[in-house]
C-alpha positions in Angstrom: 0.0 0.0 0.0 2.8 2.6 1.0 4.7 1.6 -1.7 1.6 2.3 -4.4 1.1 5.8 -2.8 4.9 6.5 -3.2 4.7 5.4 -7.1 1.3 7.4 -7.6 3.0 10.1 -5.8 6.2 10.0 -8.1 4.1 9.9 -11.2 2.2 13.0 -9.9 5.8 15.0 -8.9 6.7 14.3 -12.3 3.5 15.6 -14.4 3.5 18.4 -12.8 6.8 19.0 -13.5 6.8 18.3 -16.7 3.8 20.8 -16.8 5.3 23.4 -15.6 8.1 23.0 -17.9 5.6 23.0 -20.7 3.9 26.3 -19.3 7.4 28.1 -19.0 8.5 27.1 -22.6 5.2 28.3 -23.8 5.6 31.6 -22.4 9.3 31.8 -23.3 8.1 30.8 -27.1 5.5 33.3 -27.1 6.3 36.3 -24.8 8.0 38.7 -27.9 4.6 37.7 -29.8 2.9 39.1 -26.5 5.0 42.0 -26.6 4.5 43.0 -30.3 0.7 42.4 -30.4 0.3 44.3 -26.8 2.2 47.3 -28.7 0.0 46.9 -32.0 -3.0 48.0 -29.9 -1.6 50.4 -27.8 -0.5 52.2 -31.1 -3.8 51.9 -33.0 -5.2 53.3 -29.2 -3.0 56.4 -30.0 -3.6 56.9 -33.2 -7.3 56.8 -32.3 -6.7 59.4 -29.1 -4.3 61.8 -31.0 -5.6 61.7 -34.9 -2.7 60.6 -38.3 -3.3 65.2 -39.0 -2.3 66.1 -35.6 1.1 64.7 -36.1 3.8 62.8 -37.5 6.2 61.6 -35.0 6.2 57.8 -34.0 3.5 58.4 -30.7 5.2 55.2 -28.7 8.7 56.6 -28.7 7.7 59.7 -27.5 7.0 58.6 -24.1 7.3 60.2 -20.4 6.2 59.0 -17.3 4.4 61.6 -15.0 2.7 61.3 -11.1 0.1 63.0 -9.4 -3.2 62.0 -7.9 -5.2 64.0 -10.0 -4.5 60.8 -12.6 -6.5 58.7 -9.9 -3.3 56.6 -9.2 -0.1 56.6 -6.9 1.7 54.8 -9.9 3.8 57.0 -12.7 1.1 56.9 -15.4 2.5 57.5 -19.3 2.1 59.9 -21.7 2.9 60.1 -25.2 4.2 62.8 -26.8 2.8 64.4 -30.2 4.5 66.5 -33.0 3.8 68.2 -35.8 6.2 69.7 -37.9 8.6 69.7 -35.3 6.7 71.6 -32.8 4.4 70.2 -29.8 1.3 69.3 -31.0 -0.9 67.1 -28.6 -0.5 64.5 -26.0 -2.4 60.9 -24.6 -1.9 60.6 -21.1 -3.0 57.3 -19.7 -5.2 57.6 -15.5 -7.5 55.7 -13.5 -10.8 56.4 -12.8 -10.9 54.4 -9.8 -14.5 54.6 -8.5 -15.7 52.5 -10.8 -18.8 50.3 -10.1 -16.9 47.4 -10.2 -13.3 48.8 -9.2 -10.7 51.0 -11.4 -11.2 52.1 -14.8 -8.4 52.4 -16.9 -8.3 55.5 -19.8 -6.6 57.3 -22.0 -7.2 60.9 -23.1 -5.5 62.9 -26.1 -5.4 66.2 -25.5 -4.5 68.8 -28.0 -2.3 72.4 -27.0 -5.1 74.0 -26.5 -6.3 71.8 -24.2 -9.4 70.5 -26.4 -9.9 66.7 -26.2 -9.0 64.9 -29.2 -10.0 61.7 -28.1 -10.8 59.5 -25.0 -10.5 55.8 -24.9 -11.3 53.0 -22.2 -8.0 50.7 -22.0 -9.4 48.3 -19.4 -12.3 47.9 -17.3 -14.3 45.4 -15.1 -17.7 46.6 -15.2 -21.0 45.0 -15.7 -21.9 43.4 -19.1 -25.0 45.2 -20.6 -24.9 48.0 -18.1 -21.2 50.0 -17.0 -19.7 48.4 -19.6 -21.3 50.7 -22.6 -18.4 52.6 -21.7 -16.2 50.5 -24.1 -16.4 51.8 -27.5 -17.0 48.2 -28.9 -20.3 48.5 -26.9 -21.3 51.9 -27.7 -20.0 55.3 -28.6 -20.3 56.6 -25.2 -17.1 57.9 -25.0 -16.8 59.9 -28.2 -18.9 62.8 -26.7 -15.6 63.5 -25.1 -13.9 64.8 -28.4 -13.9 68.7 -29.0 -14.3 69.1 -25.4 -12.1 71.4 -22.9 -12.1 71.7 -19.5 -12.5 76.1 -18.3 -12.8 77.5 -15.3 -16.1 78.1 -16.7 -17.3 75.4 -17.3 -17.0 73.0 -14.2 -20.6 72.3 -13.7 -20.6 71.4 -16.8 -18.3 67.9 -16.5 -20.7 65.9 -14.5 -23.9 63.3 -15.8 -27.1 64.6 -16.2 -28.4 63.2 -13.2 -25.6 65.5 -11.0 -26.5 68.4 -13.2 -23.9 67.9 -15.9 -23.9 67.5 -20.0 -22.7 63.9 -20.3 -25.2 61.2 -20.1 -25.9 58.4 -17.6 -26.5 54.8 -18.9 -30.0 53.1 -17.3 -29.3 51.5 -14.1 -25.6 52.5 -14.3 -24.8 55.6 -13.0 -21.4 55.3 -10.8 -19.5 54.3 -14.2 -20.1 57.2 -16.5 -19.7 59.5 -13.2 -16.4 58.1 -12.4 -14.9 58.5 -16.1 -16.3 62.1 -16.5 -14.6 62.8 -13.3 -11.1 61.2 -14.9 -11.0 62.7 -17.6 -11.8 66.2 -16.5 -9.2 65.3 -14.1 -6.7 64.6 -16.4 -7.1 67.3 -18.9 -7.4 69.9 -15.4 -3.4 68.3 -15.0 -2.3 68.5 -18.3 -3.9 72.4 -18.9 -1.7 73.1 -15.2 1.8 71.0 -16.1 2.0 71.4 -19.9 4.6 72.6 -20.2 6.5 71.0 -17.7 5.0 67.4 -19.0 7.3 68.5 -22.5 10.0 69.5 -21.2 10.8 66.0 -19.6 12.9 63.3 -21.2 11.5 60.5 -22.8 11.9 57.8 -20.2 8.9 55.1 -20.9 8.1 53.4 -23.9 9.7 52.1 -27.0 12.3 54.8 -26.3 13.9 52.3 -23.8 14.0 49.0 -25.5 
């Protein structure tokens, strides 16, 4: 009998070894495939979030890292840098909305010099399927009512749902999701219209730039 568990036992040590070895080569064989795909989307993200005619600079080399808790994070969030011509012409700055219904929301917002939004897009989320989750543009084009938008001292009231009084819409029977994005991205354009200029004169210190 203890003999037949020690055999059974062997057999099991060495499946599972032997699985794990299959698991590591796997991920070995396939992590640069990862990689590349992983950067194929984040570059059709930002040339989604900062348009082809707002510049012509290669947006995932042009990456700096900033912090501050307007971005809804403790963690240095990225930012891509956009030219035209030479000159400075936009930016996507990745934040966190992180009251969403079903924990944080993950964005990114592309925001020209003069601080009008030139696109927003939701990079990861958990919501609810058929409710807080209309928030993903493969659901519905919630978040394109962001585009052409700014963020003025006069218009504060403004960057809330309809239900709080605002001009951005509410989805039925979820509420808490569209409030928390609004609130990022006015967040996030309010610190990129305060730290512009500060945000372009950093290095490059994130993205393809260090590879």
């Amino acid at each position: 009998m203890l003999n037949a568990i020690k055999k059974n036992g062997a057999v099991l040590a060495i499946f599972a070894c032997a699985s794990t070895g299959v698991v590591a080569l796997t991920n070995y064989l396939t992590k640069d495939r990862i990689h590349l795909q992983e950067q194929k989307q984040l570059l059709s993200v930002l040339n989604q979030v900062i348009p082809h005619d707002l510049h012509d600079n290669d947006l995932y080399q042009a990456c700096t890292l900033v912090s501050d808790p307007k971005l809804g994070t403790d963690q240095a969030m990225p930012v891509y840098m956009a030219t035209l011509n030479g000159e400075p012409s936009a930016m996507a700055i990745e934040a966190i909305a992180p009251d969403g219904y079903n924990g944080a929301i993950k964005i990114i917002v592309g925001i020209e010099q003069d601080g009008t939004i030139s696109g927003t897009r939701i990079l990861s989320h958990q919501e609810t399927p058929g409710l807080g989750d209309k928030i993903d543009l493969r659901i519905s084009d919630w978040t394109l009512g962001f585009t052409g938008k700014q963020v003025t001292d006069n218009n504060q009231a403004d960057w809330k749902v309809r239900k709080d009084g605002g001009q951005f819409d509410q989805f039925t029977g979820a509420t808490i999701t569209p409030r928390a994005v609004v609130k990022a991205v006015k967040n996030t354009v309010d610190f990129v219209n305060s730290n512009r200029d500060q945000i372009q004169s950093q290095p490059l210190n994130c993205g393809g730039n260090n590879e």
